[in-house]
Structure formats: structure tokens, C-alpha cells
DOZA-697020 format. One line per 4 residues: number of its first residue (from 1); their letters; for each residue x, y, z of C-alpha. Coordinates in nm, 2 decimals, always signed. Each point is the difference from the previous one (the first is absolute). Layout:
REM DOZA-697020
NUM = A = X Y Z; ...
REM end
This chain:
REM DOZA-697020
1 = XXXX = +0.00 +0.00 +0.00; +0.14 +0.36 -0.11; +0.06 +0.26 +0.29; -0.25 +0.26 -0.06
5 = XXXX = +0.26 +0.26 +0.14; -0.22 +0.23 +0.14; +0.10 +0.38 +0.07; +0.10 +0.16 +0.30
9 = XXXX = -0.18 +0.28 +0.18; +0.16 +0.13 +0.32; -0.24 +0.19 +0.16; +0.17 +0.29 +0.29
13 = XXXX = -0.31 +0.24 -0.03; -0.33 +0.08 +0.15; -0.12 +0.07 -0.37; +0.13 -0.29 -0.13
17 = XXXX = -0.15 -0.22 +0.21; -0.33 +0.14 -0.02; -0.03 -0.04 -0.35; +0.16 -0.39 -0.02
21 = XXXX = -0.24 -0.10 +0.32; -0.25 +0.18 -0.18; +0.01 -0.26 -0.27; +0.07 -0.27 +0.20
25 = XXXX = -0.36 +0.01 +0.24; -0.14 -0.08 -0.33; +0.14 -0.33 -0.07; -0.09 -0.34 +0.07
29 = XXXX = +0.35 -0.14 +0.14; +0.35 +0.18 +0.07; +0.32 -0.12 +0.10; +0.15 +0.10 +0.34
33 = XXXX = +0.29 -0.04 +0.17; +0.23 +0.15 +0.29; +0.34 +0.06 +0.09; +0.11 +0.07 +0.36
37 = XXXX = +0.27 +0.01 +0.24; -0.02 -0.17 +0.32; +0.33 -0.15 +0.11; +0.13 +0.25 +0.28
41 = XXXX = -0.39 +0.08 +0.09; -0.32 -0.18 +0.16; -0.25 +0.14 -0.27; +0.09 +0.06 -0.35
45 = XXXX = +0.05 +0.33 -0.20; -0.15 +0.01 -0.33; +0.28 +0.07 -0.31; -0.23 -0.04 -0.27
49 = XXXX = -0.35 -0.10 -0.14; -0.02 -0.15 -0.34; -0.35 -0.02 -0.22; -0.03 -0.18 -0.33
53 = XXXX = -0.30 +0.02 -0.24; +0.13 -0.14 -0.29; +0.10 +0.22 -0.18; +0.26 +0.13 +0.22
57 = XXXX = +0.18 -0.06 +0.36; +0.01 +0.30 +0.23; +0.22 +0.06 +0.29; -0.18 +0.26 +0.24
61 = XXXX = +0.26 +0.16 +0.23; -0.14 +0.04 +0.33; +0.30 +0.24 +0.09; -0.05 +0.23 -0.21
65 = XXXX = -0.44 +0.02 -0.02; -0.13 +0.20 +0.23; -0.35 -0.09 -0.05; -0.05 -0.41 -0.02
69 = XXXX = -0.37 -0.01 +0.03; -0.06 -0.08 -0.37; +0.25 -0.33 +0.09; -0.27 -0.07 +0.28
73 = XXXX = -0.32 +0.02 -0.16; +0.18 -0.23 -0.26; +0.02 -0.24 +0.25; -0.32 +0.00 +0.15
77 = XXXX = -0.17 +0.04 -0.33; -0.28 -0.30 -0.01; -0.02 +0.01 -0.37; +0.42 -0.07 -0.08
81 = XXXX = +0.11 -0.33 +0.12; +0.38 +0.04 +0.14; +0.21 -0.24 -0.11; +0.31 -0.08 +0.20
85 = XXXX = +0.24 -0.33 +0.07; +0.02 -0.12 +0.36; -0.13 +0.33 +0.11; +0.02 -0.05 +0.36
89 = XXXX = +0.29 +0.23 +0.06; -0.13 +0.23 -0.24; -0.33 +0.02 +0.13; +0.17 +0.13 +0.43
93 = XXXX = +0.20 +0.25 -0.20; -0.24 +0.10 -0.17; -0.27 +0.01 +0.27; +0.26 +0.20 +0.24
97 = XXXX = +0.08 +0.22 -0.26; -0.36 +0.11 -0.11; -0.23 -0.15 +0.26; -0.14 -0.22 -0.27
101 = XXXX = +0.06 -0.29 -0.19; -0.07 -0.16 -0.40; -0.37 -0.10 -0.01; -0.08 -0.21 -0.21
105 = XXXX = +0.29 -0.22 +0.01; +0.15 -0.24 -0.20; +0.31 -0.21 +0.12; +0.18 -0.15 -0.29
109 = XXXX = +0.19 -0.21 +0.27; -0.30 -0.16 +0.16; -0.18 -0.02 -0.35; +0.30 -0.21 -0.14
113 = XXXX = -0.06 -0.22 +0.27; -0.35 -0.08 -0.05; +0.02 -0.06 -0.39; +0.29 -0.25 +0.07
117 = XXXX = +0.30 +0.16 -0.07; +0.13 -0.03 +0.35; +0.07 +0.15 +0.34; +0.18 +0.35 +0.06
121 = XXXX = +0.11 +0.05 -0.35; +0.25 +0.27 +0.00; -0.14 +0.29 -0.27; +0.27 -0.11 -0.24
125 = XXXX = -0.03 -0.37 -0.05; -0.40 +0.08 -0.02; +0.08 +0.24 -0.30; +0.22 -0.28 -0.12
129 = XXXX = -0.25 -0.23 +0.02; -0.29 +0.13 -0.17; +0.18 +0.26 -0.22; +0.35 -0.13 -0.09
133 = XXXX = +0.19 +0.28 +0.12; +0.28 +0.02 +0.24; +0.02 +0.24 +0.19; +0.32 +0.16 +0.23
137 = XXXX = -0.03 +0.08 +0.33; +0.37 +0.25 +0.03; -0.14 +0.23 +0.22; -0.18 -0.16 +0.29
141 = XXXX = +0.21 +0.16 +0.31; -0.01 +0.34 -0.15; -0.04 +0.29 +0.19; -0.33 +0.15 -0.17
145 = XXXX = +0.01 +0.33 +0.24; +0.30 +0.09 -0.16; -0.03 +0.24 -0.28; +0.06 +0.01 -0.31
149 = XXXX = -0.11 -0.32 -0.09; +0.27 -0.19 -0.24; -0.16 -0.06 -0.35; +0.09 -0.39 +0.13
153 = XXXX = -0.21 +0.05 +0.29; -0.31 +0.15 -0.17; +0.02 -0.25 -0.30; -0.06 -0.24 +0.30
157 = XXXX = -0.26 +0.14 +0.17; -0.22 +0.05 -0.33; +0.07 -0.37 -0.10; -0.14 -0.10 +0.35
161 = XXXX = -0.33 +0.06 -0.06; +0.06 +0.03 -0.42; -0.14 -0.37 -0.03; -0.22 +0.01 +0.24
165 = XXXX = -0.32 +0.08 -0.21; +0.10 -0.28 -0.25; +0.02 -0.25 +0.29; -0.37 +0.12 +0.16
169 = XXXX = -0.12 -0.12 -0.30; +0.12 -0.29 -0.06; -0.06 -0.13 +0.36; -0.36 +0.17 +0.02
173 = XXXX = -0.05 -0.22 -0.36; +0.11 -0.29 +0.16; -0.17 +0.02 +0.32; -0.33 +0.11 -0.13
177 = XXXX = +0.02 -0.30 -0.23; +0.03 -0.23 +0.33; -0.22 +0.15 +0.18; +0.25 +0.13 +0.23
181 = XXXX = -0.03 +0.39 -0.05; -0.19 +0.05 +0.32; +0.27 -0.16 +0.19; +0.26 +0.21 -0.11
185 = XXXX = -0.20 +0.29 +0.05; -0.08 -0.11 +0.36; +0.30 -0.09 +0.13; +0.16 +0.34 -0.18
189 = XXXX = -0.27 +0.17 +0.19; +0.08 -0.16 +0.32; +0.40 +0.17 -0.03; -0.21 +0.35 +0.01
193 = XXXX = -0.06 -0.10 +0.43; +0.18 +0.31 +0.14; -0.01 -0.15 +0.34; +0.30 -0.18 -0.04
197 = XXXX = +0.19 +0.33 +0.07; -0.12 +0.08 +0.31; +0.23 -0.02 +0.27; -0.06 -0.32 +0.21
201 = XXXX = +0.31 +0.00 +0.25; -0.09 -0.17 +0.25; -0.03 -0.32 -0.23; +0.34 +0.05 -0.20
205 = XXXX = +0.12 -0.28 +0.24; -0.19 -0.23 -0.22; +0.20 +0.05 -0.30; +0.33 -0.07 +0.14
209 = XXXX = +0.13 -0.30 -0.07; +0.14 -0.16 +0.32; -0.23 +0.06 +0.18; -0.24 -0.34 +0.05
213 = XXXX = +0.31 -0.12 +0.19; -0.02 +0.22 +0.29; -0.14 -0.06 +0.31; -0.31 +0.29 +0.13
217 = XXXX = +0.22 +0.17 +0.17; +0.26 +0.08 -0.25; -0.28 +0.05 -0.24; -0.18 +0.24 +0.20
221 = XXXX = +0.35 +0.22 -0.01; +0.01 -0.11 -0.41; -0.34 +0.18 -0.01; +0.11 +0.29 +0.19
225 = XXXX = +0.30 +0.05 -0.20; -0.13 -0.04 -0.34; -0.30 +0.25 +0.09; +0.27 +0.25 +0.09
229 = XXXX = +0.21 -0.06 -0.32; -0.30 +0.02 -0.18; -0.14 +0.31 +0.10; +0.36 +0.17 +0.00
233 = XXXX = +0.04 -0.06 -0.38; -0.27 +0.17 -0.05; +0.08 +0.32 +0.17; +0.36 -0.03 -0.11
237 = XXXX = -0.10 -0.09 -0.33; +0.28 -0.28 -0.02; +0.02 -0.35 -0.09; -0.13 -0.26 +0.31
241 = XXXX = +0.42 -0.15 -0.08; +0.12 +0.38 +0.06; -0.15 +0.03 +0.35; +0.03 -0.37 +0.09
245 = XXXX = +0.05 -0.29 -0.19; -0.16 -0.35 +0.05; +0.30 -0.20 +0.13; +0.06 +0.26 +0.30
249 = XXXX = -0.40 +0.01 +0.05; +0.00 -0.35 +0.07; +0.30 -0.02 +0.20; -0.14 +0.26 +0.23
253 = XXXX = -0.30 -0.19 +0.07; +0.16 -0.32 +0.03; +0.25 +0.16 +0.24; -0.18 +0.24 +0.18
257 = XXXX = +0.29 +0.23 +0.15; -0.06 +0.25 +0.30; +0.28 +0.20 +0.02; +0.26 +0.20 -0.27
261 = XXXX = +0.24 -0.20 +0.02; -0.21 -0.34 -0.05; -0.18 +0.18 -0.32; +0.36 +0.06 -0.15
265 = XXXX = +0.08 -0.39 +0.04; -0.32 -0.14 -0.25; +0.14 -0.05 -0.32; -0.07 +0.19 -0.31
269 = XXXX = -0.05 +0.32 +0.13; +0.16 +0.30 -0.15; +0.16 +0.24 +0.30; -0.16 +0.34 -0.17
273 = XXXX = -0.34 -0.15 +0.04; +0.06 -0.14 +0.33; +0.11 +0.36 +0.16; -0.28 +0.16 -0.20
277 = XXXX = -0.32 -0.25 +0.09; +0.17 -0.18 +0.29; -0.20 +0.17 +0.24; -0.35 -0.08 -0.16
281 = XXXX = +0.09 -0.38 -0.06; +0.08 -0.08 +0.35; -0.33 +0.21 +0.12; -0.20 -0.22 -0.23
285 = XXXX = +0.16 -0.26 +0.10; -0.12 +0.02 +0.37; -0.26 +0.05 -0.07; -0.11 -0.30 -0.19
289 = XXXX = +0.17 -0.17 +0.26; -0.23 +0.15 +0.24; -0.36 -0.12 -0.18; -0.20 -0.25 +0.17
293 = XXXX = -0.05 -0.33 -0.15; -0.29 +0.06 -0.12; +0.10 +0.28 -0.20; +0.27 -0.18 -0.23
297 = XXXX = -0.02 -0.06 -0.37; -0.12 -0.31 -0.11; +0.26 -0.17 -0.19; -0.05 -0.01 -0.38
301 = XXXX = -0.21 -0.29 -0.10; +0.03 -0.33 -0.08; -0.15 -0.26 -0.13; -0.01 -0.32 +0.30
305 = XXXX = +0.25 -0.24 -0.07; -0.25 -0.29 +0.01; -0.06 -0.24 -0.25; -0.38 +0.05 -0.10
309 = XXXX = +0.11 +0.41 -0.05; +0.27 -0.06 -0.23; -0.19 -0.24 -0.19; -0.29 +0.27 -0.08
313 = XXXX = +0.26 +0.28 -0.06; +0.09 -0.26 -0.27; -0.33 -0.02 -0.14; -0.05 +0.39 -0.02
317 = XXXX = +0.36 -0.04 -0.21; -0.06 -0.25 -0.25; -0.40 +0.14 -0.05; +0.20 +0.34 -0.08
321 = XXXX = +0.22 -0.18 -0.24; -0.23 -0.22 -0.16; -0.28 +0.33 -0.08; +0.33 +0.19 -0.11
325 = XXXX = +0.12 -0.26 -0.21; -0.37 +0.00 -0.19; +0.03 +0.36 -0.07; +0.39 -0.01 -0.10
329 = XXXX = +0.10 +0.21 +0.29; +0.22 +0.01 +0.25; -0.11 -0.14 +0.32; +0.08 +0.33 +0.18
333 = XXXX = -0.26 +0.16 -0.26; -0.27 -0.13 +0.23; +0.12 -0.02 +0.33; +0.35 +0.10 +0.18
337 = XXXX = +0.12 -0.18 +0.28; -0.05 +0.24 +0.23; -0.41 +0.03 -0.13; +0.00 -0.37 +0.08
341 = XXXX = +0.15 +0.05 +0.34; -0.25 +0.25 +0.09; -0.28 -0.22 -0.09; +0.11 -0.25 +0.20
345 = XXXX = +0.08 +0.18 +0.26; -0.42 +0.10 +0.02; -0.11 -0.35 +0.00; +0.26 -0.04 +0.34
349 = XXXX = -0.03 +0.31 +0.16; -0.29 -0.10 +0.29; -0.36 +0.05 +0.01; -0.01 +0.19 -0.36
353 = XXXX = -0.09 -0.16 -0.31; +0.21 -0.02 -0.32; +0.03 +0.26 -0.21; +0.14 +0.10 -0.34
357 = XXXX = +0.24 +0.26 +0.00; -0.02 +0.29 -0.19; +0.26 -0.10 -0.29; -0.23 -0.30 -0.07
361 = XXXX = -0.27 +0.23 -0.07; -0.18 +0.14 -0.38; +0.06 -0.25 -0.25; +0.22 -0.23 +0.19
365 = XXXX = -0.27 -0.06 +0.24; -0.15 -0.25 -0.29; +0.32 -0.09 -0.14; +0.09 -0.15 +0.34
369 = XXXX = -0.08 +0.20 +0.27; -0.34 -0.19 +0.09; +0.19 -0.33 -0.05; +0.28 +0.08 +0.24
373 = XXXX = -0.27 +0.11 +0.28; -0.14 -0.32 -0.01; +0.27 -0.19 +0.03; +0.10 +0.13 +0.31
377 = XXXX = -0.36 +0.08 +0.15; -0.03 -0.41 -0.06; +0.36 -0.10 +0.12; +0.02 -0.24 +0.31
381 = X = +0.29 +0.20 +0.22
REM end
């Protein structure tokens, strides 16, 4: 397939933007696509905004436009499907740049999934795959806040959303021929759940890993600390690794020092951080050492070691595989370990009855999800 070479608009006025967004509102699908820096940060800071309508690919410079509110009713126009690939980083820098995020959306990641093609397909073997082109990728740990832009750097960031139109409609070809379009559409709707970035420190403990080996003691002081680590990248605006990293975090909680000179014997931890946040740590410490019993965490679950659980976990796995197999998809198309675990963990947890968790809802409900809830509401435990 030829490249159609589409031209390049770079777009560094109020004007200018007016008149392309302008144009966009009015038609059925664009291309979108972000670049950001985050590394030395907790949230991201938007370099650049790229549209494509097919005839062209525009790179909108949100350093230099004063006034972006033609870029935001784009993205809540109803009328313009936005089309983007594995758009969940896109979508929080987007959404804490303009308070809003690309509605209606279409994920060319997830749709490649559900027509077959595979899991997580990076944007360039997809394009490879439906289109025959190979793409480069030269210029992924760019600084885009620098200016000016390289003509290297731009030609990348136009060709990042330059195939993305071609690639909507192939997949929204495929899919609507297998009956699948909805699906995509849901679960690209489902990304759009702002939620997810709201702060929730108090259950960043959770996350680590590590941390279903300690004992409710030393996780009540994991909890502590990760709360505090969270909530201090936030107001520093740095990377959770630049306050604290994981190795130290753990280490602390397993070791639970009292004094200065204890904290600056557990391993790992760098001396700046310990004269700068010292202090806090050991107070936090305390006091998770001081909670009642009855106010610990509950260790991160599991499922019970017996023989009767294990052999309905397996069950829930093969069903998974077998109905993914029938529709030529991965089995984590359906339902992710972690989905599985939750369900299970309803049909255990006393005195409630099971119920499907939120991932196995729409159209996997009938795919699977009804199936899977009857296994375990029927299981002998």
C-alpha cells in the first residue's frame, strides 16, 4: 500500500486553530494523539496535540495558543468520533490538561484485539499489519517542551496519528462485519472513567509488590508510608521513585526503625531523603505501631489453598479459554486474572452472594460473564 504522505500543518495560533477545529466538529472521525513529558514529574505536561482528518496531520502547539477551547469542544463533540491507539495515557493528560476527555472514543488498541489481531498491539505493528507500512519510532524519549521542534521530531509526531484514520476503518470494517463494533465501542468507552485519577492514598499499599508477604503490622506501616509517598508526589509534583522508591518502602515496613540512627541502617535508602523525610517516616511509623488490632489492614487476598478452591479457580480458567478460543481471542480478551480473582473472592467472602464484577459486565456478561457466576454460585467449597 502507497504512503498517502499527507501534509503538515503546525498550528501556534489562536486563529489558526479556530479555523482547523472549526472544520474538524464537522466530521465523522479524527485522529488524535498526544505527546508529553512526565519522567522527572508526577503528572504530565502536555508538548503537543496532533489531529488528522485525512487530508492532513496537524500538530497544535499548546505553548504557544493562548486560547485551546476550540481543542476542547473537539473533544467533547458528540458528532466526531476520536480516534486514538491505547489512549489511556492520552486520555489523564488530556483530562488534566483541559478538564475533559475524547468522547466518542475509539481505541485502535482494544479494537485490534476484538477483531483477532491480538493483544496490546503497539501502533506500529498494527499499521504493519493492516496497511503494509513500517513505520519508525526515532524519537520516543524526546523532550516535546523543548522548542523548536527538529523537522525529525515533527515528521514523527504527524506520522503518529497519519495512519490512524486508514486503520479506524479497516478495523470498524472488520468489526462491524463480526458483529463486534459495539464491543469495541464499549470497552473504548469504558477508558473515558475519569475516576481512575483520583487520588486514593490510602490504598497505594495495594499496588506494591511485596507486600502480601508481610505480617499486619508491618503492613499497617506499608500503608502509612505509601499514603504519605503518595500524597507528597502530588504536592511536589515528582515521580513516587523521586520521593521514595519501592525497595526502601518495603524495607521500612519490614523493619520498622525508631530512632535515626536505626532508619540509616535499612537498606536502599538514599541519605538526602533520609535527612529530608526522616522525621515523618519514623512518626508514621509509630504510629502504625500504635493502632489497635482491630484497626490493621487486611492482608491482600488470596484464594484458600484447599483443594476444592483451586479446582474451581480452574474451571473459571479453562471456561475463559475455551469461549476465547471460539471467538479467536485471547483469553485475557474476556477475563484478566485479577477479574477472575475478584469473582471468586465474592463467592468466599461471608454471608454475601456472588457477584460479577464490573469488567465482566456489557457484552461480556453473555459472552461469559453469566456462565462464570454460575459456576461459582454452584461450586461445593
Amino acid at each position: 500500500m502507497a504512503e498517502p504522505n499527507p501534509a503538515v500543518s503546525w498550528i501556534d495560533s489562536d486563529e489558526a486553530l479556530a479555523r482547523a477545529a472549526a472544520e474538524w466538529e464537522g466530521l465523522p472521525a479524527v485522529a488524535l494523539d498526544t505527546e508529553f513529558v512526565r519522567e522527572r514529574t508526577f503528572f504530565p505536561r502536555l508538548g503537543l496535540v496532533q489531529v488528522a482528518d485525512g487530508r492532513a496531520a496537524y500538530l497544535v502547539d499548546p505553548l504557544a495558543v493562548q486560547d485551546l477551547s476550540p481543542l476542547v469542544r473537539l473533544l467533547g463533540a458528540a458528532g466526531t468520533v476520536k480516534v486514538l491507539h491505547s489512549a489511556s495515557e492520552d486520555i489523564e493528560v488530556l483530562f488534566r490538561s483541559f478538564g475533559t476527555v475524547p468522547s466518542p472514543l475509539f481505541d485502535t488498541q482494544v479494537a485490534s484485539c476484538l477483531a483477532g489481531l491480538g493483544a496490546s498491539l503497539s501502533y506500529q505493528r498494527l499499521v504493519a499489519e493492516l496497511l503494509g507500512v513500517a513505520l519508525t519510532k526515532n524519537e520516543t524519549r524526546t523532550n516535546w517542551l523543548a522548542r523548536p521542534l527538529s523537522p525529525a521530531q515533527a515528521a514523527y509526531a504527524a506520522e503518529d496519528v497519519a495512519w490512524l484514520l486508514p486503520v479506524y476503518h479497516r478495523l470498524h470494517e472488520q468489526l462491524a462485519g463480526a458483529e463486534r463494533l459495539e464491543w469495541a465501542l464499549e470497552d473504548s468507552a469504558a477508558l473515558l472513567d475519569t475516576g481512575r485519577f483520583a487520588p486514593d492514598p490510602e490504598s497505594a499499599y495495594l499496588r506494591l509488590k511485596g507486600a502480601g508477604r508481610l505480617a499486619p503490622r508491618q503492613l499497617a506501616v506499608l500503608r502509612e508510608l505509601a499514603a504519605w509517598r503518595d500524597r507528597e508526589a502530588r504536592r511536589r509534583d515528582l515521580p513516587r521513585g523521586f520521593i521514595l522508591r519501592d525497595e526502601p518502602l518495603l524495607a521500612l515496613a519490614l523493619r520498622q526503625p525508631a530512632t535515626a540512627e536505626e532508619l540509616r541502617q535499612v537498606p536502599g535508602l538514599e541519605n538526602g531523603q533520609a535527612v529530608r523525610d526522616g522525621a515523618a517516616w519514623l512518626e508514621l511509623i509509630r504510629q502504625a505501631a500504635a493502632l489497635p488490632a482491630g484497626a490493621l489492614p487486611e492482608p491482600p487476598w488470596r484464594l484458600p489453598p484447599s483443594a476444592a478452591a483451586r479446582e474451581v479457580e480452574r474451571r473459571l480458567r479453562e471456561l475463559v479459554r475455551e469461549r476465547a478460543a471460539g471467538l479467536a481471542l485471547p483469553p485475557e480478551a474476556l477475563a484478566s486474572r485479577r477479574t477472575l480473582d475478584s469473582l471468586l473472592r465474592s463467592a468466599l467472602t461471608p454471608g454475601a452472594e456472588p457477584r460479577l464484577p464490573r469488567e465482566l459486565a456489557g457484552w461480556r456478561r453473555g459472552v461469559v460473564g453469566d456462565d462464570l457466576l454460575r459456576e461459582v454460585a454452584t461450586a461445593r467449597w
